[in-house]
C-alpha positions in Angstrom: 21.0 -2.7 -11.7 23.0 0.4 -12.6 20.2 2.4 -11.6 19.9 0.6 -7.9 24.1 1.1 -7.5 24.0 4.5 -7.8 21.2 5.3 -6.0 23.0 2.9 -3.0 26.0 4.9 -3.0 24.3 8.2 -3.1 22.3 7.4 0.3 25.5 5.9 1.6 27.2 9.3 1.1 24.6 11.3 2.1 23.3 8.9 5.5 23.2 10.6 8.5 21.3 9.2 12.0 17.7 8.9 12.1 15.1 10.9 14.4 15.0 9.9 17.8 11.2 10.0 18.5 9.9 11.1 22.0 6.2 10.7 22.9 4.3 13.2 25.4 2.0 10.3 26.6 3.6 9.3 30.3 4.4 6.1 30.7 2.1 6.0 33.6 1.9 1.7 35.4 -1.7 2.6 36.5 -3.1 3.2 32.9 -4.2 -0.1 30.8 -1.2 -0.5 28.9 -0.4 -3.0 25.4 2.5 -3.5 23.6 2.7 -4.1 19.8 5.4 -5.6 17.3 5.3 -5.5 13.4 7.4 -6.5 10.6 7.5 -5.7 7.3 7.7 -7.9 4.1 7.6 -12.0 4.5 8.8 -13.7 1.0 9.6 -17.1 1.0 11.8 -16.9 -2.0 13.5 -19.7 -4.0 16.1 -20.7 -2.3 14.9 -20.1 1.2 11.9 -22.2 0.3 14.2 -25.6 -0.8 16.1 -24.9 2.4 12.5 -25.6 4.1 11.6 -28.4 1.8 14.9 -30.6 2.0 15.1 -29.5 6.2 13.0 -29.3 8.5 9.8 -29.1 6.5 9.2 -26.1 9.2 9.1 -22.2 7.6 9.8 -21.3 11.0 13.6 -22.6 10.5 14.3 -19.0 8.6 13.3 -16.9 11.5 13.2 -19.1 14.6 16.1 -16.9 15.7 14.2 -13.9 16.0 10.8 -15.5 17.9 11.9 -14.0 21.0 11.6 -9.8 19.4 7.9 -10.8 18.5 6.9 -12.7 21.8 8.1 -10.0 24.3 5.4 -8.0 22.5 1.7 -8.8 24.0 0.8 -8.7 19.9 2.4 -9.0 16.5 1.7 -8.3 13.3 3.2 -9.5 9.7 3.0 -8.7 6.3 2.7 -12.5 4.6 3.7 -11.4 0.8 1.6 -13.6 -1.3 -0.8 -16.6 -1.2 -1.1 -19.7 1.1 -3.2 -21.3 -1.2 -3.8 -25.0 -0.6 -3.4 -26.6 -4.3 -3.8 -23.9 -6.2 -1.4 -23.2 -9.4 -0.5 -20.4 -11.5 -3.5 -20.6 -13.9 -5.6 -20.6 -11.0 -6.5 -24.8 -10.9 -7.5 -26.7 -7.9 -5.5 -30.0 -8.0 -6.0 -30.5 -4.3 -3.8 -31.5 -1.5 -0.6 -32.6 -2.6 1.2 -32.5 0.2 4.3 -30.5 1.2 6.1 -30.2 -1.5 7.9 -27.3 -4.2 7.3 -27.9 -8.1 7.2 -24.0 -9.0 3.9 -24.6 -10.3 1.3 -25.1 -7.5 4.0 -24.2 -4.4 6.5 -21.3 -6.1 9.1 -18.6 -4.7 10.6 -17.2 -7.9 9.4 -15.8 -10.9 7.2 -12.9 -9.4 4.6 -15.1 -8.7 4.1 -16.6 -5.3 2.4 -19.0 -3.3 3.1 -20.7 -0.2 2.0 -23.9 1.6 -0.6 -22.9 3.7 1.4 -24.7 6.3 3.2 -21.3 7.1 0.3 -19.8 8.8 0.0 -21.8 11.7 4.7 -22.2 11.6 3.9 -17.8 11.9 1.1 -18.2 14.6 3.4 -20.5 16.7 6.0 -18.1 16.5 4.2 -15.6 18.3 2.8 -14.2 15.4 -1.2 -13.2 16.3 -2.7 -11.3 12.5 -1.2 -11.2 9.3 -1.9 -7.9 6.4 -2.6 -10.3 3.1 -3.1 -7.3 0.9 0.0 -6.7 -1.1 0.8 -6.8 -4.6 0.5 -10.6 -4.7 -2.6 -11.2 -3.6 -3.6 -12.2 -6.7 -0.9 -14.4 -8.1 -3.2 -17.6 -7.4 -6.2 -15.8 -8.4 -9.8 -15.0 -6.8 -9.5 -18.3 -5.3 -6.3 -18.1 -4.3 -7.6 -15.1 -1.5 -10.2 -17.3 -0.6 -8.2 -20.6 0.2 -6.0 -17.9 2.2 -8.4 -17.1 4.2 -9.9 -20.2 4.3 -6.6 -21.4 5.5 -6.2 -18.7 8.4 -9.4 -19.4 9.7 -9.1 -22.9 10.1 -6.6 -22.1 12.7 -8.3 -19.1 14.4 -5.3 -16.9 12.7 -7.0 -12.8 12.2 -6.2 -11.7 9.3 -6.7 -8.1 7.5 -6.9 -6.6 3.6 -8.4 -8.9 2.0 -12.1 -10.7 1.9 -13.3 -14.2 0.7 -15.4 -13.2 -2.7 -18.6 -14.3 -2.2 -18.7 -12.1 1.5 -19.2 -9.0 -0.4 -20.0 -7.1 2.9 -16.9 -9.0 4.3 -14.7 -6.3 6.5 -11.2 -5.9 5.7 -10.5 -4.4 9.2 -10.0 -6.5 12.1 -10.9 -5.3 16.5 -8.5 -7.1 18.9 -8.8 -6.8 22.1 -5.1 -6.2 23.1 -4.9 -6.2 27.5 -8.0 -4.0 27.3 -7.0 -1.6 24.5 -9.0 -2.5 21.8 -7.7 -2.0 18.0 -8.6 -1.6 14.7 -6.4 -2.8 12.3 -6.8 -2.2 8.5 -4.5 -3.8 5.7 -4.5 -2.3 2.4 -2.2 -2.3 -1.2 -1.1 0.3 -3.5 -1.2 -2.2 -6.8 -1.8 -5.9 -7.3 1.2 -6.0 -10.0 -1.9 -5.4 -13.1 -4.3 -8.5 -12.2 -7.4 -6.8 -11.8 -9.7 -7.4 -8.3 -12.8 -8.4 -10.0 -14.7 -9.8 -7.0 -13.2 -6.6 -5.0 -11.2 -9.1 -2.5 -8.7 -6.6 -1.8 -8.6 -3.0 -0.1 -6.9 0.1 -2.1 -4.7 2.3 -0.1 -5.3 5.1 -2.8 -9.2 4.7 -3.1 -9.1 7.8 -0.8 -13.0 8.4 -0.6 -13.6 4.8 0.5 -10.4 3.8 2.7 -10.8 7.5 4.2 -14.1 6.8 5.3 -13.8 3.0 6.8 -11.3 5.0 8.9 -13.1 7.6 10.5 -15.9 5.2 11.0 -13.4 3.1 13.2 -12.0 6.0 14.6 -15.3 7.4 16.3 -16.4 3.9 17.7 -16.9 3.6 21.4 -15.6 0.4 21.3 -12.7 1.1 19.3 -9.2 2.6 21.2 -7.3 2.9 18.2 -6.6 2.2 14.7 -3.7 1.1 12.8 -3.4 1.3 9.0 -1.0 -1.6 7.5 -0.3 -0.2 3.7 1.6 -1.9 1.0 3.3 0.8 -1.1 6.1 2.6 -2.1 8.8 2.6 -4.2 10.6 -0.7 -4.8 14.4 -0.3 -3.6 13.6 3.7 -2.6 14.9 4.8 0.8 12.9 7.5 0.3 8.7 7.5 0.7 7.4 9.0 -2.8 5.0 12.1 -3.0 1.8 8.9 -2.3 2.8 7.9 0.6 3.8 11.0 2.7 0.0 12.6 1.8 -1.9 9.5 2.4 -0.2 8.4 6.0 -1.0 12.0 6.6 -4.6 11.7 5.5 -4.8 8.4 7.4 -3.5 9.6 10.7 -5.8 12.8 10.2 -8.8 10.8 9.5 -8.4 9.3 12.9 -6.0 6.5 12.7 -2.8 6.0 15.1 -0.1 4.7 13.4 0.6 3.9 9.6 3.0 0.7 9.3 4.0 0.2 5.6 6.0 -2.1 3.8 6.5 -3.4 0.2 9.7 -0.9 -0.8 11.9 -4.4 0.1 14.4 -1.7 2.1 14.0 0.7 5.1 12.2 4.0 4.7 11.9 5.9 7.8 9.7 6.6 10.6 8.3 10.4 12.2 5.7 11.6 14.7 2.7 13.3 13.1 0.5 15.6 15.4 -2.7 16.0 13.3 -4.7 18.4 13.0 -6.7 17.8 16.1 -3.2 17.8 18.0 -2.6 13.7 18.5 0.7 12.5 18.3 1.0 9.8 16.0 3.4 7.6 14.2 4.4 6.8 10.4 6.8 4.0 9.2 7.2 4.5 5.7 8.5 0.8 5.5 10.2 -2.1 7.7 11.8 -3.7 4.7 13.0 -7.4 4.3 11.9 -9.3 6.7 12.3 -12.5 5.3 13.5 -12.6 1.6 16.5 -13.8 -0.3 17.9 -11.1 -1.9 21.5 -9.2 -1.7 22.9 -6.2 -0.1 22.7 -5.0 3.0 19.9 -2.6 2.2 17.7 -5.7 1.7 18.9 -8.2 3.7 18.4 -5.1 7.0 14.9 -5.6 8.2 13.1 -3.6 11.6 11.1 -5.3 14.0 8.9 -1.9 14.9 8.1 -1.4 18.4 5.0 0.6 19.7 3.7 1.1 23.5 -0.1 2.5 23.9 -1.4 3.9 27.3 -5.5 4.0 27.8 -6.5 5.9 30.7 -10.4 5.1 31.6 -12.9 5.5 28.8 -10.3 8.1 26.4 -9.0 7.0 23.6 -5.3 5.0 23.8 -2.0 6.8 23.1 1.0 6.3 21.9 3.5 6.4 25.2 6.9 5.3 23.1 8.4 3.0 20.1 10.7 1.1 19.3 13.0 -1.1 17.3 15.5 -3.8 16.8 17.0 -4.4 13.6 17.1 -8.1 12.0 19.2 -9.4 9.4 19.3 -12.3 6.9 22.6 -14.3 6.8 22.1 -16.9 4.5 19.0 -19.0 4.6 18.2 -17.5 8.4 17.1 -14.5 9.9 18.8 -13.1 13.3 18.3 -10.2 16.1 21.2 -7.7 15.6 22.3 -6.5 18.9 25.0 -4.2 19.6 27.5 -7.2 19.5 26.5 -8.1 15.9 26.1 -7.7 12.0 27.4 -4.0 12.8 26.4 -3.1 8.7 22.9 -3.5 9.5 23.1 -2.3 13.1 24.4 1.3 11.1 22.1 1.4 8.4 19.1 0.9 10.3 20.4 3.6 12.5 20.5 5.9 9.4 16.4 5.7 9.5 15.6 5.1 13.2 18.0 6.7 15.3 20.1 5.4 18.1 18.0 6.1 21.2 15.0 4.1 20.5 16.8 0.9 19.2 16.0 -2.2 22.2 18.6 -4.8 22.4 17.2 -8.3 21.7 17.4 -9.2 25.4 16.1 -6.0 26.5 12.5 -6.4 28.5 10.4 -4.1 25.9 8.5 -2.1 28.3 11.1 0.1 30.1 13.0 0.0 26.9 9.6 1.8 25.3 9.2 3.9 28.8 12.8 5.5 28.3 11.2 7.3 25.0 8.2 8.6 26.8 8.8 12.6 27.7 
C-alpha cells in the first residue's frame, strides 16, 4: 500500500497532458469507412456483484449509463476478466444450474478468483457489446472446463469471442474475422500470465510466446481477405502508469509483424496511447492500457476508465487505415459506471487527460465520426 501511495503522488507531481495523436489517412466519405470502441478490464467484484443479485438481477445495472459510448461505435470490444462458467466452483466441479445466485463458491468476485454467471454475456451483447478478449489472467480460475463452459456460453448466444479455445478443438483459432461495414478484421486476444495455473490443454494464447503469436500475425496480416488486425493483450504492470520494458517491445513487434492497433489492458489504471509508423511506414496505434472499466476498487487512478475510439478508412482492394481516434473517459461512482463529459467528475476528466491529451477526447453526446474526422491531418 505504501508502495502504491508513493508511486500515486510521484505521477501526480510529475503529470503533464498526453499526446494529441493526428493520423495522415484523410477522412475521405467515399472510402468504406468502420468505427470501433474498446474498453479495458470488466471485473464484477464483490460488492458490485450483490448490488446485481439483491437489484435488478441485470449486470447491465453497473454500466447502463455508459451504453450510449459503445453503441455510437458500428463495433465494440471488451475485456470480460474471468470465467462465465455455468456451475462451476473453485475446485473445478460441475454442480449444474443453480440459478442466479452468489455463494462465493460456484458464483465469486473476491478473493482473486472469479467467475461470473454466464448471464453477463448476453446483459454485455445487449449493451452493444459485439466480441469479448477472454484471455486474461483469470482464465483459469474455474479450470479447463471453466474456458470451455465460457465458450460454450458465448456461443449459445452467437457472442465472438477471442484468446481462448474449447480443449478438445486443438486446432481451435484464437483469432476472430468480422466483417465490420466492409472492413474486414482480425482480432487476436492474448495474456501475459494466468496468475501460476498452468494451460495444460493449451486453451489460452501467450502474448510473450513471440515465435508463435508473431507468426498467427503475419499470417493474418497478408490475407486477402483480411483489412486489418488488431492485437487485444493482457499485460503489464498491476497499478503502473507506466508500460514495462515487455510491453513497449512486443506492441512494437506486433504492429511490425503486420497488425494495426495493440489495445491492452490488465494494469487496473491508464497507461498511455502513441502512433507507431513501422518499419514498412504504416501508422499505427498502441494503448498500453484502458484501465477499470468496471471494478470496485479506490482512487481515482482505478476508478478512471477510457472508452478507446478508433476510425479505419478502406479505399478499394488496399489494406484499411487508421483515419483518427478517440476517447471518452468513464468513471465508477459507487456501484455504477458513468460517461464523464466536460460538465462532470472533473478528477477523472484530468487524469485521463494526463495520458490521452485534450484534443482527441469526444464528449458523450458527441456523434463519433466528425469527432474522429477532426484528428485526421
Amino acid at each position: 500500500m505504501k508502495k502504491y501511495i508513493i508511486s500515486s503522488l510521484l505521477f501526480a507531481l510529475t503529470a503533464h497532458a498526453g499526446p494529441d495523436l493526428t493520423y495522415s489517412t484523410s477522412c475521405d466519405s467515399r472510402n468504406q469507412i468502420a468505427t470501433l470502441s474498446f474498453v479495458g478490464d470488466i471485473l464484477i467484484h464483490d460488492m458490485l456483484y450483490k448490488s446485481v443479485v439483491s437489484g435488478s438481477k441485470d449486470f447491465s445495472q453497473i454500466w447502463r449509463r455508459t451504453n450510449g459510448l459503445m453503441q455510437k461505435a458500428d463495433f465494440s470490444v471488451g475485456n470480460l476478466e474471468g470465467p462465465a462458467a455455468l456451475g462451476i466452483d473453485k475446485m473445478g466441479r460441475d454442480h449444474g444450474d443453480v440459478g442466479f445466485t452468489y455463494d462465493l463458491n460456484i458464483y465469486s468476485g473476491t478473493n482473486m478468483v472469479f467467475n461470473f454467471h454466464p448471464r453477463i454475456l448476453s446483459d454485455l451483447q445487449k449493451s452493444g457489446y459485439d466480441l469479448l478478449t477472454l484471455a486474461n489472467n483469470h482464465s483459469l480460475d474455474r479450470h479447463a472446463i471453466g474456458v470451455d463452459r465460457t465458450i460454450q456460453a458465448a456461443r449459445n448466444i452467437g457472442l465472438p469471442v477471442v484468446g481462448t479455445r474449447v480443449a478438445e478443438e486443438r486446432n481451435a483459432e484464437f483469432h476472430r474475422i468480422l466483417n465490420i461495414r466492409n472492413v474486414r478484421v482480425a482480432f487476436l486476444g492474448c495474456t501475459e500470465m494466468t496468475n501460476g495455473r498452468i494451460d495444460h490443454k493449451d486453451q489460452i494464447l501467450s502474448c510473450y510466446n513471440a515465435e508463435r503469436i508473431l507468426s498467427i500475425i503475419k499470417n493474418l496480416a497478408a490475407r486477402s481477405d483480411v483489412d486489418a488486425v488488431i492485437v487485444l493483450p493482457h499485460w503489464g504492470v498491476e497499478y503502473s502508469h507506466t508500460p514495462d520494458s515487455k510491453q513497449k517491445s512486443f506492441a512494437r513487434k506486433f504492429l511490425d509483424a503486420g497488425a494495426m492497433a495493440v489495445i491492452g489492458s490488465h494494469p487496473h489504471v491508464l497507461q498511455p496511447w502513441e502512433k507507431y509508423v513501422t518499419a514498412d511506414g504504416r501508422e499505427t496505434l498502441i494503448v498500453y492500457s484502458l484501465g477499470n472499466f468496471v471494478a470496485f476498487q479506490k482512487d481515482v487512478q482505478r476508478k478512471t476508465g477510457t472508452v478507446a475510439y478508433i476510425g479505419l478508412s478502406k479505399e478499394g482492394s488496399q489494406k484499411a487505415k487508421i483515419f483518427g481516434v478517440g476517447y471518452t473517459p468513464t468513471y465508477r461512482d459507487g456501484y455504477e459506471v458513468y460517461p464523464v463529459g466536460s460538465g462532470s467528475f472533473k478528477n477523472a476528466l484530468n487524469h485521463a487527460a494526463q495520458m490521452y491529451g485534450t484534443r482527441a477526447r469526444v464528449e458523450p453526446t458527441t456523434s463519433l465520426i466528425p469527432a474522429l474526422c477532426a484528428n485526421s491531418k
